[in-house]
Backbone as a chain_set.jsonl record, in Angstrom:
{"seq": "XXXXXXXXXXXXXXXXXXXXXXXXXXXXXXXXXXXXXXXXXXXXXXXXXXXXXXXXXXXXXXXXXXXXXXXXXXXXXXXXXXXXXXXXXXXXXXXXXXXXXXXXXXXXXXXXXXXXXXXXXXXXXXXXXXXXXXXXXXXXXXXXXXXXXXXXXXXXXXXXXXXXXXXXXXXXXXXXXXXXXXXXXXXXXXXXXXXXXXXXXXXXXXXXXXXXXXXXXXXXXXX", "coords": {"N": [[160.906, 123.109, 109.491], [159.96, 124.799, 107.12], [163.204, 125.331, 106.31], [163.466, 123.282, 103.975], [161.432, 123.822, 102.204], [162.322, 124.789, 99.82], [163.628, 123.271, 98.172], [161.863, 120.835, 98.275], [159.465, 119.153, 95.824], [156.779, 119.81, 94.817], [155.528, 118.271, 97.171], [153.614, 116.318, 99.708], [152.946, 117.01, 102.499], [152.798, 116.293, 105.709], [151.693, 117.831, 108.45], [151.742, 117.768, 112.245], [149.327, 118.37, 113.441], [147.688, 117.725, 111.372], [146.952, 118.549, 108.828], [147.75, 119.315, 106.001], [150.108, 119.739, 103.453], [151.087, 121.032, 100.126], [154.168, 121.422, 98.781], [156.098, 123.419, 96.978], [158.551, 123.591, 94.362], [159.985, 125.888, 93.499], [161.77, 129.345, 94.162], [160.867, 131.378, 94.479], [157.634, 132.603, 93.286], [155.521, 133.689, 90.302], [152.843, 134.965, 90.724], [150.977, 135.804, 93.35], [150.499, 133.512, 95.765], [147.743, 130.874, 96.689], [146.244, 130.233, 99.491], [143.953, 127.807, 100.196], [140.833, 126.493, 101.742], [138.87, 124.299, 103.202], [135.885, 123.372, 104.601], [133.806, 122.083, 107.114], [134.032, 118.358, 107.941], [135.371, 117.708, 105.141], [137.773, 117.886, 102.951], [140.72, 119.045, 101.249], [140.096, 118.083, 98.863], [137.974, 118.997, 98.013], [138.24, 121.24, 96.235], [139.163, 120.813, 94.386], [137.768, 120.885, 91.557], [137.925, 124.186, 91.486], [140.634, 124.798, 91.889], [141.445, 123.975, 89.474], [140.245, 125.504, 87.52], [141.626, 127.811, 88.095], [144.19, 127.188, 87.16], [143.862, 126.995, 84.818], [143.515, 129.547, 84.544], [145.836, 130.542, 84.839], [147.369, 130.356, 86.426], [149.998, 128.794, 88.393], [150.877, 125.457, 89.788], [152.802, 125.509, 91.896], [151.836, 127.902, 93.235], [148.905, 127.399, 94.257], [147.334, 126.542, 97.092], [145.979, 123.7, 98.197], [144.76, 122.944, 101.677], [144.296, 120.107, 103.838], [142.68, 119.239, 107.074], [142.162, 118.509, 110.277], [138.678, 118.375, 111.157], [137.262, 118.668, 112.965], [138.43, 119.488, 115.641], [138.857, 122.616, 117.386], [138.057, 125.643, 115.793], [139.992, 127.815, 116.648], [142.011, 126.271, 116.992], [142.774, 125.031, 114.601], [142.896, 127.614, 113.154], [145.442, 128.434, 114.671], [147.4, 126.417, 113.216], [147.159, 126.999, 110.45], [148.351, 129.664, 110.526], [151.307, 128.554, 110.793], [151.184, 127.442, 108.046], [150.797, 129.43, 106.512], [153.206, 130.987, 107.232], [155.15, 129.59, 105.901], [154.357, 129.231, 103.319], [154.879, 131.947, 102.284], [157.789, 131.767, 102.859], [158.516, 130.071, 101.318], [157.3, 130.768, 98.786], [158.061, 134.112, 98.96], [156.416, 136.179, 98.84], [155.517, 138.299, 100.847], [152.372, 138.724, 101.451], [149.807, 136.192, 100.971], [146.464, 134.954, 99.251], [143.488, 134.018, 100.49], [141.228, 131.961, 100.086], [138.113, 130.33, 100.796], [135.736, 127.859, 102.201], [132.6, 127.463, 103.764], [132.684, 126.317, 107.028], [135.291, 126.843, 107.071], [135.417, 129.623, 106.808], [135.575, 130.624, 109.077], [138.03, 129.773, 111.015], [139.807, 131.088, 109.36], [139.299, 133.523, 109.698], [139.828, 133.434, 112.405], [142.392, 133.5, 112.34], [143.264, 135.9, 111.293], [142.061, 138.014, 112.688], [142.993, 137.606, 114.992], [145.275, 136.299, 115.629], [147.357, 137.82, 113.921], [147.074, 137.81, 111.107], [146.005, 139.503, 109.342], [148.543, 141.179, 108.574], [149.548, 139.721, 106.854], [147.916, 138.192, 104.76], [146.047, 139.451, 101.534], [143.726, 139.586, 99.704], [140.691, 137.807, 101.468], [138.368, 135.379, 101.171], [135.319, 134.425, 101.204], [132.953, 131.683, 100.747], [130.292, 130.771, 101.287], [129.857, 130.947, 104.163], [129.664, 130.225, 107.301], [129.614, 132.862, 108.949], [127.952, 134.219, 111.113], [127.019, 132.189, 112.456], [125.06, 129.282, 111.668], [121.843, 127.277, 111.648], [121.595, 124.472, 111.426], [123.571, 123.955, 112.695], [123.367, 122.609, 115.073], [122.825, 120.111, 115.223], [124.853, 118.847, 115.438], [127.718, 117.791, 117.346], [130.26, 118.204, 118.074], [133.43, 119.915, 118.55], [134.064, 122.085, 116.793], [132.001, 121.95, 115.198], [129.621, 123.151, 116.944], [130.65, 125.406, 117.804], [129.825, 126.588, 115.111], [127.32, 127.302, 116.129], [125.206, 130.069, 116.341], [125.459, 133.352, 117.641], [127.528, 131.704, 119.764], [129.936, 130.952, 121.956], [132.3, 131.021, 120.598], [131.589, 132.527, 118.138], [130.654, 135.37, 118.966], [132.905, 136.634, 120.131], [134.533, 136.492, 117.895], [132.706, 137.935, 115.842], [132.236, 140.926, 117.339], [133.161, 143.796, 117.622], [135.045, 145.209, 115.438], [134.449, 143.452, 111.995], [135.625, 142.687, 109.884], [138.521, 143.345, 110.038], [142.009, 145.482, 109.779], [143.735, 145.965, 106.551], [142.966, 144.09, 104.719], [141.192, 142.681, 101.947], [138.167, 142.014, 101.704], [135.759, 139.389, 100.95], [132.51, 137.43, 100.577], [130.271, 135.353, 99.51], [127.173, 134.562, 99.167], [123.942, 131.819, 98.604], [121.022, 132.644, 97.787], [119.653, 129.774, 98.297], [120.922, 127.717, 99.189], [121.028, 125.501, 101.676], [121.995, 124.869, 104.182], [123.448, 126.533, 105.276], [121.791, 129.263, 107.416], [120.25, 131.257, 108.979], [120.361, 132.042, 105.669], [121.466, 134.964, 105.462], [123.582, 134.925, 107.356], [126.175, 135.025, 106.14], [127.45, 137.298, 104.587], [129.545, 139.972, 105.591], [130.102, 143.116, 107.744], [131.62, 145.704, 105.986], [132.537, 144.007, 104.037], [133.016, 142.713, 100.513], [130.344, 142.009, 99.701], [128.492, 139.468, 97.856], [125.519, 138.383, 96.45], [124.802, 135.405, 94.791], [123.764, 132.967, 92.293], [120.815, 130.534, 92.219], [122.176, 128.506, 93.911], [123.462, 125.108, 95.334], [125.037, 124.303, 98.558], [127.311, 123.095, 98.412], [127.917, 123.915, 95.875], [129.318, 125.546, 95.675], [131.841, 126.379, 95.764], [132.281, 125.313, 93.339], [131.124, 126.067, 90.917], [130.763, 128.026, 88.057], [130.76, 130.522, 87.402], [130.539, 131.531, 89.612], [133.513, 131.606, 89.99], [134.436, 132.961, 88.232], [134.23, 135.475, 89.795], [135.626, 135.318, 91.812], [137.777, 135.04, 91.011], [138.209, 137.794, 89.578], [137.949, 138.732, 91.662], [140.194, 138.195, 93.739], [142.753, 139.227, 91.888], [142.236, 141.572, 91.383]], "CA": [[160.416, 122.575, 108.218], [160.76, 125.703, 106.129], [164.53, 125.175, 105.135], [163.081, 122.159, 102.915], [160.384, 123.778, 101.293], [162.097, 125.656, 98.148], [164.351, 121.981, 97.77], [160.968, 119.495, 97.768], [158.799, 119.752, 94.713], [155.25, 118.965, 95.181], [156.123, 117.258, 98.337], [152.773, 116.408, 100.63], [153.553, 117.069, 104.227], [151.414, 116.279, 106.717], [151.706, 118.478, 110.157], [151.114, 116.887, 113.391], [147.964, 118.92, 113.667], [146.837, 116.594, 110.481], [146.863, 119.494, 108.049], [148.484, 118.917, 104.662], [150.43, 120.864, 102.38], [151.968, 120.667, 98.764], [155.013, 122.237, 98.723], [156.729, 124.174, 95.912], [160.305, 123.654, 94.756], [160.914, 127.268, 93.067], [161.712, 130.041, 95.651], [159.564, 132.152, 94.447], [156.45, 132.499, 92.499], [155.484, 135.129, 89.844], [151.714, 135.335, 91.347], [150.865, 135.895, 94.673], [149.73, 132.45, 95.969], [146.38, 131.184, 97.582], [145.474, 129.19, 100.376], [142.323, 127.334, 100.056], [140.972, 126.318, 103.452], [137.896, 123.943, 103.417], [134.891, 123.352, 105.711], [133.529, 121.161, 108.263], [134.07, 117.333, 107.537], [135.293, 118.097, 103.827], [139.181, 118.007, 102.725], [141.44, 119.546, 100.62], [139.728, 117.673, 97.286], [136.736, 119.928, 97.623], [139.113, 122.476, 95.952], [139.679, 119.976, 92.876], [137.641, 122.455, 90.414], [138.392, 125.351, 91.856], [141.857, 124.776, 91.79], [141.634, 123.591, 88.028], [139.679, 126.53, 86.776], [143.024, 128.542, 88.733], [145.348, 126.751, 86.859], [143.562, 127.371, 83.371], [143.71, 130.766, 84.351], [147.655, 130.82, 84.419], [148.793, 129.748, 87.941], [150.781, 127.11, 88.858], [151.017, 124.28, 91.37], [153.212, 126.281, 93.392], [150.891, 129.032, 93.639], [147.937, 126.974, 94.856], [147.989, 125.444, 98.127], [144.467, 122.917, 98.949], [145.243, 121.939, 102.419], [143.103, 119.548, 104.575], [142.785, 119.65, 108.691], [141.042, 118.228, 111.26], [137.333, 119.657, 111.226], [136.501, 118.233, 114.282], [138.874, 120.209, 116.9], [138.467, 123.845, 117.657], [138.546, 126.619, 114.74], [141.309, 128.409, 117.018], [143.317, 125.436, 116.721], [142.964, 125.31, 113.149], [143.841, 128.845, 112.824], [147.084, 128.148, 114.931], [147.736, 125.573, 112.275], [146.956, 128.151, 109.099], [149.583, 130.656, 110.451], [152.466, 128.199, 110.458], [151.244, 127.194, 106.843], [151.308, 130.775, 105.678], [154.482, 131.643, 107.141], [155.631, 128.196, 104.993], [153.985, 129.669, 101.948], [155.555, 132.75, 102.369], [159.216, 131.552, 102.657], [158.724, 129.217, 99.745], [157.341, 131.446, 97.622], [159.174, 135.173, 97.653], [155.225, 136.598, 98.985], [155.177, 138.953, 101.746], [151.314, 138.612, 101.247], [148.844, 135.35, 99.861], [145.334, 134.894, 99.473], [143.013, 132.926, 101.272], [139.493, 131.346, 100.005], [137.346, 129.498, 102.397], [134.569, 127.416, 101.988], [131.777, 126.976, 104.659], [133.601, 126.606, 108.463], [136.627, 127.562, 106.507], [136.064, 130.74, 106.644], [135.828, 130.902, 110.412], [139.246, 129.439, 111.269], [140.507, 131.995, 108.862], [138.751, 134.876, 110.338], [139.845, 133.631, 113.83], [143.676, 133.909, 112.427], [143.286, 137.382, 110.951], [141.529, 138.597, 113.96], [143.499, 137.159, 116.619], [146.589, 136.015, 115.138], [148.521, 138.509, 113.289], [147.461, 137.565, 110.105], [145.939, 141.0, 108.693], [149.77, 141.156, 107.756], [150.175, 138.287, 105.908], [146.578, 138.357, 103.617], [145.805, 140.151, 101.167], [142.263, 138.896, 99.911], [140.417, 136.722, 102.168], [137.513, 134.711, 100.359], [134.396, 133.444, 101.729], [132.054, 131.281, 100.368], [129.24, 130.348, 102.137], [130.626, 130.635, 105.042], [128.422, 130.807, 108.552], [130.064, 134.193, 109.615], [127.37, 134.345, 111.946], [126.481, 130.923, 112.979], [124.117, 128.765, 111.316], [121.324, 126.685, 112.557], [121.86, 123.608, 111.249], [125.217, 123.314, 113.638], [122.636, 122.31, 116.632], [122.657, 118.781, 114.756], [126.132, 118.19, 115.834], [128.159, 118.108, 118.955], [131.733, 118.401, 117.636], [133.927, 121.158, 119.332], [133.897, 123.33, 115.558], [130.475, 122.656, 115.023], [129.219, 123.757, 118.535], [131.048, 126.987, 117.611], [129.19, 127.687, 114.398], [126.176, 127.844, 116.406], [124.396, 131.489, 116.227], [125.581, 133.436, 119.019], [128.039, 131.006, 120.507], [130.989, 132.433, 122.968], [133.753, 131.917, 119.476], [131.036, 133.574, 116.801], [130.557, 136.172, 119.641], [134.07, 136.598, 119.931], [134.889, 137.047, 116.501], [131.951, 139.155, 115.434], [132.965, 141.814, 118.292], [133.207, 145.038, 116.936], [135.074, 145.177, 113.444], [134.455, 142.09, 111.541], [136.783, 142.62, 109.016], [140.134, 144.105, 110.514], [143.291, 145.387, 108.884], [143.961, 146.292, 104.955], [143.006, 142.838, 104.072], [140.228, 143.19, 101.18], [137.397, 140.51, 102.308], [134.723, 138.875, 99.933], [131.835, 136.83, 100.984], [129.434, 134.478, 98.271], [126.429, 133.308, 99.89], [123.839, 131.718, 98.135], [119.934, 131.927, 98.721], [119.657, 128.291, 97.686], [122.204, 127.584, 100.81], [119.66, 124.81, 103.059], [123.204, 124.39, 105.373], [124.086, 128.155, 105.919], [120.508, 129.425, 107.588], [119.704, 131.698, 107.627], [121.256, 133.025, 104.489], [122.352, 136.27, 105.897], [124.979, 134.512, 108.082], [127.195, 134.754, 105.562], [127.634, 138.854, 104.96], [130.129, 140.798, 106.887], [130.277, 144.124, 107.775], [132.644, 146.135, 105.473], [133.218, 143.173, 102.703], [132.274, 142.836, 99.462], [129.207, 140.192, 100.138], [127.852, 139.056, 96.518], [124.063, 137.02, 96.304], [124.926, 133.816, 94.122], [122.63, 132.244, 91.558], [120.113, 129.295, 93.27], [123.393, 127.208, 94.221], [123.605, 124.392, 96.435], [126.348, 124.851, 99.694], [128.666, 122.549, 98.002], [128.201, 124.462, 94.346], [129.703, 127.285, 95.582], [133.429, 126.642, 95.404], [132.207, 124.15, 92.038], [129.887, 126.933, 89.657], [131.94, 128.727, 87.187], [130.249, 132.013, 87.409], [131.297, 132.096, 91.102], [134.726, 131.178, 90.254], [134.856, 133.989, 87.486], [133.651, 136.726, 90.252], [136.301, 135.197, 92.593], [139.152, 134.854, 90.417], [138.705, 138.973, 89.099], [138.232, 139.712, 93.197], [141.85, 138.012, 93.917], [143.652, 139.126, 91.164], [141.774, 143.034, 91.348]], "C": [[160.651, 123.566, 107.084], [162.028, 125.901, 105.503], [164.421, 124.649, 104.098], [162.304, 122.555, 102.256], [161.041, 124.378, 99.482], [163.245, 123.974, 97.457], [163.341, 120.529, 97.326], [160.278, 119.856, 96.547], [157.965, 118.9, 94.612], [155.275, 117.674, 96.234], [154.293, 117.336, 99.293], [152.877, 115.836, 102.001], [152.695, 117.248, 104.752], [152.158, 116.323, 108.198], [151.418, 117.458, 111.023], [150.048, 117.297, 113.867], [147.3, 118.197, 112.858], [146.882, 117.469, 109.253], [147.988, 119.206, 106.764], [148.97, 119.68, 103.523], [150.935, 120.404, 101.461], [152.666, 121.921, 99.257], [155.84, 122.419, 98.027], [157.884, 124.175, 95.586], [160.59, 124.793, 94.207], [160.87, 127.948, 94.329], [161.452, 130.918, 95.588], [158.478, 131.888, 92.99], [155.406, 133.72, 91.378], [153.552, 135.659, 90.138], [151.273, 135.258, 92.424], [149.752, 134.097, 95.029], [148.344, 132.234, 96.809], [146.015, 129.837, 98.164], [143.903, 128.835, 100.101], [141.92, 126.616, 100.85], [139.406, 125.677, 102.946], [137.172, 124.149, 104.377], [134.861, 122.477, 106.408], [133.165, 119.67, 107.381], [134.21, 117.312, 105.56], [136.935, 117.698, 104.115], [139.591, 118.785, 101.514], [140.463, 119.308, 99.166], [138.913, 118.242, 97.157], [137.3, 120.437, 96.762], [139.42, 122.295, 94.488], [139.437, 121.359, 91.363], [137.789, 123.351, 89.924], [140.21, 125.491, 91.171], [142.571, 124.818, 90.251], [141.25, 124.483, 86.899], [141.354, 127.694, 87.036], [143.656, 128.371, 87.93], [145.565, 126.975, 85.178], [143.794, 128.757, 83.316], [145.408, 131.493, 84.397], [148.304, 130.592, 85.579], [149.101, 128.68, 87.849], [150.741, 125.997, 89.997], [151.461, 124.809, 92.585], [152.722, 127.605, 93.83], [149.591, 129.093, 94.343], [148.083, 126.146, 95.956], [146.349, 125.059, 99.157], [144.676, 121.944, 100.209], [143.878, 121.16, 102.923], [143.614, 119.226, 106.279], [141.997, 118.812, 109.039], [140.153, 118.996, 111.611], [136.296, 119.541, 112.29], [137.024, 119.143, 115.539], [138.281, 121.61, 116.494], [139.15, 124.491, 116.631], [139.657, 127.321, 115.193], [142.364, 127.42, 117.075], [143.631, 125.439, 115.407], [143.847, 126.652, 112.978], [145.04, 129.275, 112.968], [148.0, 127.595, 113.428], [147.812, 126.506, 110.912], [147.901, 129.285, 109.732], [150.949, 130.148, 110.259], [152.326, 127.954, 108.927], [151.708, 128.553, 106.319], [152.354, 131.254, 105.986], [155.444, 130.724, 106.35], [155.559, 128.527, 103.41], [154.753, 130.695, 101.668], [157.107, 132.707, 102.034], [159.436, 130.953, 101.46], [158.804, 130.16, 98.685], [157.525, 133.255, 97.008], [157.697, 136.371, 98.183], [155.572, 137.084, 100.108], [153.609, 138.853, 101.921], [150.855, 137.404, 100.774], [147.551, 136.049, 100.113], [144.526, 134.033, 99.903], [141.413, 132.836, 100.192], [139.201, 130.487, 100.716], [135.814, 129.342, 101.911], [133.93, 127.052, 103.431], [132.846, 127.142, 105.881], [134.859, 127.367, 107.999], [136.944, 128.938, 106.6], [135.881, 131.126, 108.253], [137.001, 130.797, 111.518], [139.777, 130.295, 110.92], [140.514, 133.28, 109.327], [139.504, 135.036, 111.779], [141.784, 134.061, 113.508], [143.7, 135.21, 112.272], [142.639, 138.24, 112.039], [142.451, 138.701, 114.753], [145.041, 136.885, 116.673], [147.808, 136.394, 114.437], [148.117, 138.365, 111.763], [146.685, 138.823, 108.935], [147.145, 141.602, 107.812], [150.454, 140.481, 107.2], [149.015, 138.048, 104.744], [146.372, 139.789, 103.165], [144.444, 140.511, 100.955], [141.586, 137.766, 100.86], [138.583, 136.514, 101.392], [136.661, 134.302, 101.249], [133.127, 132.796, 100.974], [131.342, 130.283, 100.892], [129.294, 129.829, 103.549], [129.805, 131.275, 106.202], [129.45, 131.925, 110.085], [129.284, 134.33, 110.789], [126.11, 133.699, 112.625], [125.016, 130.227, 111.998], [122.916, 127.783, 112.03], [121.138, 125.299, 112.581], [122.994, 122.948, 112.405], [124.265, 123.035, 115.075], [122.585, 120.798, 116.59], [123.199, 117.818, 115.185], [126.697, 118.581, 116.609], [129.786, 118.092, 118.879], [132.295, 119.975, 118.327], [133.546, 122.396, 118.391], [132.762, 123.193, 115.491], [129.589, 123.276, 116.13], [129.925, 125.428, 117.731], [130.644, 128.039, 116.622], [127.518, 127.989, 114.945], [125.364, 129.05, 116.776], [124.578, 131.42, 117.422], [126.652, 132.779, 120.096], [129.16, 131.491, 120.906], [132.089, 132.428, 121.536], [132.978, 132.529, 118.502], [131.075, 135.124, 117.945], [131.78, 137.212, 119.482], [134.779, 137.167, 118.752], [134.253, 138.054, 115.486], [132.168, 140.673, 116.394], [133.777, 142.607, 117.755], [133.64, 145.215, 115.514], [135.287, 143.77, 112.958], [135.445, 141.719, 110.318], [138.115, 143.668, 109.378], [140.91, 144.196, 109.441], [142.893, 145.905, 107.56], [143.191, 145.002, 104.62], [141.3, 143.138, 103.053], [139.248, 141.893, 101.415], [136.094, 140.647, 101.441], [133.51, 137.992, 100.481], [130.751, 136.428, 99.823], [128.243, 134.081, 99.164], [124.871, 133.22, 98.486], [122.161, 131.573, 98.455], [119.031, 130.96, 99.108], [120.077, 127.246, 99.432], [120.734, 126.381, 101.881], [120.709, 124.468, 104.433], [123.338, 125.976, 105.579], [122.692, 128.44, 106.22], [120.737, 130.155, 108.91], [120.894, 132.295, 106.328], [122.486, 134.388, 104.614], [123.831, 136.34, 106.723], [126.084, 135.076, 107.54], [127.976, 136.701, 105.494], [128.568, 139.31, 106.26], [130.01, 142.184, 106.284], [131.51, 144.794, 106.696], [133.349, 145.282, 104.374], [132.417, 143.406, 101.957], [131.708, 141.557, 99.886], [128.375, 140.496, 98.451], [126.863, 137.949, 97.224], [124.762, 135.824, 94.997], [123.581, 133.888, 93.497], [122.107, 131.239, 92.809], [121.239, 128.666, 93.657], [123.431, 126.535, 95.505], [125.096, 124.828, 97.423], [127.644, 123.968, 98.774], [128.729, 122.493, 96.469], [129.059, 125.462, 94.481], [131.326, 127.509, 94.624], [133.664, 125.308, 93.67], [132.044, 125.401, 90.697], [131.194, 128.489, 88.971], [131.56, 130.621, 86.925], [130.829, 132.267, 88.909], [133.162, 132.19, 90.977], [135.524, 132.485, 89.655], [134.879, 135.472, 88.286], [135.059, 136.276, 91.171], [137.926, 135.641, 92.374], [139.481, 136.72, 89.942], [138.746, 140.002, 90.929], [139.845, 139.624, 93.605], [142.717, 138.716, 93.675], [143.678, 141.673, 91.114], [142.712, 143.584, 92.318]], "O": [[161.427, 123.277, 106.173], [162.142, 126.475, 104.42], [165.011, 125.114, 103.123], [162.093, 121.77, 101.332], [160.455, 124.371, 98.4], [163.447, 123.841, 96.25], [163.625, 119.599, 96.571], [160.515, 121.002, 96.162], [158.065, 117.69, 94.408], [155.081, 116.474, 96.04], [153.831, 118.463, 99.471], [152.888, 114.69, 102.451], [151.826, 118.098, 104.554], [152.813, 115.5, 108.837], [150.917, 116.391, 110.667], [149.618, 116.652, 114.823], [146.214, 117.82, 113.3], [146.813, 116.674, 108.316], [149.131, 118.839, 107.037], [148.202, 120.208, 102.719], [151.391, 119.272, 101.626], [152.245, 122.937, 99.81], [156.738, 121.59, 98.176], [158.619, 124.746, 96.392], [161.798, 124.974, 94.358], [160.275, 127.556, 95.332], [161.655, 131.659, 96.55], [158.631, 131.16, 92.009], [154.63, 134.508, 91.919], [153.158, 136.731, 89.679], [151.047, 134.057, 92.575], [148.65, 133.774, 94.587], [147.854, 133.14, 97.483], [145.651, 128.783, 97.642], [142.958, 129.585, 99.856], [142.696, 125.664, 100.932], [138.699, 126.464, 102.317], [137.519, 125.018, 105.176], [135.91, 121.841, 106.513], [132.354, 119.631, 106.455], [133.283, 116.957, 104.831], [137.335, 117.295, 105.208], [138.689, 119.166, 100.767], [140.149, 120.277, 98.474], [138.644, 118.315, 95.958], [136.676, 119.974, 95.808], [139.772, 123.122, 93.647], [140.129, 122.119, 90.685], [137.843, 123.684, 88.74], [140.688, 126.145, 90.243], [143.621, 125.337, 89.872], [141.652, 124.412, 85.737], [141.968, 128.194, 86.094], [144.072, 129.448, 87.505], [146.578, 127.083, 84.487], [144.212, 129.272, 82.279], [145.872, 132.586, 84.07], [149.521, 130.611, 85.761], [148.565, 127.718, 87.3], [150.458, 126.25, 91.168], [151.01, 124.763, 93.73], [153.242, 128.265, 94.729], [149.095, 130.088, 94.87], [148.809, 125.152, 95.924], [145.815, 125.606, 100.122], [144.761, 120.718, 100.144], [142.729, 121.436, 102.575], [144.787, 119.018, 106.586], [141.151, 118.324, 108.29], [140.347, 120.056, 112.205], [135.164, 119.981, 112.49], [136.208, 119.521, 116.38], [137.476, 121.8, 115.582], [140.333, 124.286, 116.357], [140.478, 127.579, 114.313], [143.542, 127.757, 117.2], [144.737, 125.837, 115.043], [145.052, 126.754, 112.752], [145.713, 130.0, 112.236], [148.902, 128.164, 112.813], [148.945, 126.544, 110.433], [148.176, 129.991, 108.761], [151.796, 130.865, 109.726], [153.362, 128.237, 108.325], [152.803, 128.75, 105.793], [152.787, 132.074, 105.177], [156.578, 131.162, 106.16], [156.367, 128.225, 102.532], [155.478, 130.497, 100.693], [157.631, 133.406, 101.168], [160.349, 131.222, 100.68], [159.74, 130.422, 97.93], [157.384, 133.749, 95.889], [157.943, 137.537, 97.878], [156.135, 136.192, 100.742], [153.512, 138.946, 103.144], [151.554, 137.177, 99.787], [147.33, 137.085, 100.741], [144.944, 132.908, 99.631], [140.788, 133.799, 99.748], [140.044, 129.821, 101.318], [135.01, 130.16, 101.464], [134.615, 126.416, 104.231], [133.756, 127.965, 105.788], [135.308, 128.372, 108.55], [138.052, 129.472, 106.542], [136.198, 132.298, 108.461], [137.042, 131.434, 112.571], [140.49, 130.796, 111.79], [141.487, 134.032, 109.373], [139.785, 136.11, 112.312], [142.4, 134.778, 114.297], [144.217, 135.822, 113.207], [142.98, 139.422, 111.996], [142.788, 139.778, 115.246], [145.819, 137.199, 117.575], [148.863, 135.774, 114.299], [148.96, 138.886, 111.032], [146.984, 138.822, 107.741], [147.022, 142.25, 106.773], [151.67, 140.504, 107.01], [149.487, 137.639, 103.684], [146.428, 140.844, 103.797], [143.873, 141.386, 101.605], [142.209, 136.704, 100.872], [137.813, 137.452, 101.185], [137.157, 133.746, 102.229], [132.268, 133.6, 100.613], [131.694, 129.105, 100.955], [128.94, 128.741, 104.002], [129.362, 132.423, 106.209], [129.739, 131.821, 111.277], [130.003, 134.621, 111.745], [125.022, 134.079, 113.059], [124.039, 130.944, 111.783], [123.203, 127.53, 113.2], [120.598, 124.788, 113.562], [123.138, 121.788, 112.791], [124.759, 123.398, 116.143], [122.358, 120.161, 117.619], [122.849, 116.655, 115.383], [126.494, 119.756, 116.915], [130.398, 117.924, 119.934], [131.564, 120.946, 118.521], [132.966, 123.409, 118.784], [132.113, 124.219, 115.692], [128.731, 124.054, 115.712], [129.249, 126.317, 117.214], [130.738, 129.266, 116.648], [126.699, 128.692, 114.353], [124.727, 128.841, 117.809], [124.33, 130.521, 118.226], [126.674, 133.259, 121.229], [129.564, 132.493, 120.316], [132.683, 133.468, 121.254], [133.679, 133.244, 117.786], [131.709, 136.04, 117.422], [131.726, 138.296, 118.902], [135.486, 138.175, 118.746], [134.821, 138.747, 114.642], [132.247, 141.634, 115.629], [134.928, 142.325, 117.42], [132.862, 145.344, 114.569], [136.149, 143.024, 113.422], [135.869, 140.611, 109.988], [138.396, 144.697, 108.764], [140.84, 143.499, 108.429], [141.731, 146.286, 107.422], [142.479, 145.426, 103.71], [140.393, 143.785, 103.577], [139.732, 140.771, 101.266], [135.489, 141.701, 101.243], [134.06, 137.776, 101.561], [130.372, 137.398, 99.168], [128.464, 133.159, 99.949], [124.676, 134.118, 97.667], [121.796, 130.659, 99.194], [118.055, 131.03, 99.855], [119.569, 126.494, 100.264], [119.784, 126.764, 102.564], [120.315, 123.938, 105.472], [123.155, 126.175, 106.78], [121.982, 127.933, 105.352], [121.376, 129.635, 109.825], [121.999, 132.835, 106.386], [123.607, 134.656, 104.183], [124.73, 137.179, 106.787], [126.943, 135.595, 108.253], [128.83, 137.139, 106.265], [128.403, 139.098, 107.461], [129.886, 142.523, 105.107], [132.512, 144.081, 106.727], [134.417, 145.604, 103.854], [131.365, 144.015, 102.153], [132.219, 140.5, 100.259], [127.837, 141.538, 98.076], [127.095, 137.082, 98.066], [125.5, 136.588, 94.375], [122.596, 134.525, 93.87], [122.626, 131.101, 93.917], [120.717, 127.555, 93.745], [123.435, 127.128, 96.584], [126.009, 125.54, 97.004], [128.784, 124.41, 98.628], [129.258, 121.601, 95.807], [129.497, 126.16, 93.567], [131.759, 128.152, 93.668], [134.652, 124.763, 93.178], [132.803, 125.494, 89.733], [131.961, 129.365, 89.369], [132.144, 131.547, 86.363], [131.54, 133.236, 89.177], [133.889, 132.763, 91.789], [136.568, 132.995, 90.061], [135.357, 136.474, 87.752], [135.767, 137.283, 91.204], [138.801, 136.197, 93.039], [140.65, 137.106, 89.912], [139.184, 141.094, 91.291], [140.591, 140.59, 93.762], [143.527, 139.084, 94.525], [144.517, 142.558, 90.943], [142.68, 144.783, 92.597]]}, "num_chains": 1, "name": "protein.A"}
């Protein structure tokens, strides 16, 4: 699939994993681009705002890339799926490096690539916002393979919390919010060795919306 990407222009390709990309017709890009990786039962359009505040700030289409996945299989499948994208992003756009943001589960798929998957050398920033780093308790609600896994303690949070939680160069951010009634407790969110910012009161699905978060996000990226 990568021969086609610097020839389509704004092309939306959908993987056989379900995962969806826009794809860029220049063949490269004069700002390092950024994956934006949703949460559990959410898609790509979460990202709408986000993406739009991005775009005011001077990037382009082919610099932003809001995919959407299946949030029902296993976060290590996902994460399979997020390394062929970024080596896709990569070829398109001219980047030895992107950046990732991640909302809620999102950022656990992401974690499990950069952990497990090589991708420490492919990120630069990795983003989290409100993201149950270390299981929430709400995920007891539901019996889905990913949500079973954000449950506190469970053998893939185990797994992935296991010894350094942030590996590699990669510069890692975390938002949580103490508003949050889906991330619980609160503290989930915090890793070891990132920058972890408190949030105003914000609901779980203000995070990647509230323009004060977006402004702290956008000078972490770009810093």
């Amino acid at each position: 699939m990568r021969r086609w990407l610097g020839a389509l222009a704004l092309l939306g390709i959908t993987l056989g994993s379900g995962i969806a990309v826009a794809v860029p017709a220049q063949a490269a890009t004069a700002r390092q681009p950024i994956l934006f990786v949703h949460g559990y039962d959410s898609n790509g359009s979460t990202w709408n705002t986000m993406v739009a505040n991005f775009t005011a700030a001077g990037y382009t289409s082919a610099e932003l890339f809001a995919i959407s996945y299946n949030t029902r299989q296993s976060n290590a499948t996902t994460a399979a799926e997020l390394a062929g994208i970024v080596t896709d992003i990569q070829a398109s756009s001219g980047w030895a490096t992107i950046d990732v943001i991640s909302h809620s589960m999102g950022g656990l798929s992401s974690r499990y690539y950069l952990r497990n998957l090589g991708g420490t050398a492919a990120i630069d920033e990795w983003v989290s916002l409100g993201g149950p780093n270390h299981g929430t308790k709400t995920a007891r609600f539901c019996f889905d393979t990913s949500c079973r896994e954000m449950r506190p303690q469970s053998p893939f949070l185990t797994g992935l919390n296991t010894g350094d939680e942030t590996p590699g160069t990669v510069r890692y951010g975390t938002w949580a919010s103490p508003c949050d009634i889906v991330i619980l407790p609160n503290n989930s969110v915090p890793l070891t060795g990132a920058r972890n910012t408190r949030t105003a009161c914000l609901g779980h699905s203000d995070l990647q919306n509230d323009a004060t978060v977006f402004g702290q996000v956008l000078t972490f990226v770009v810093g």
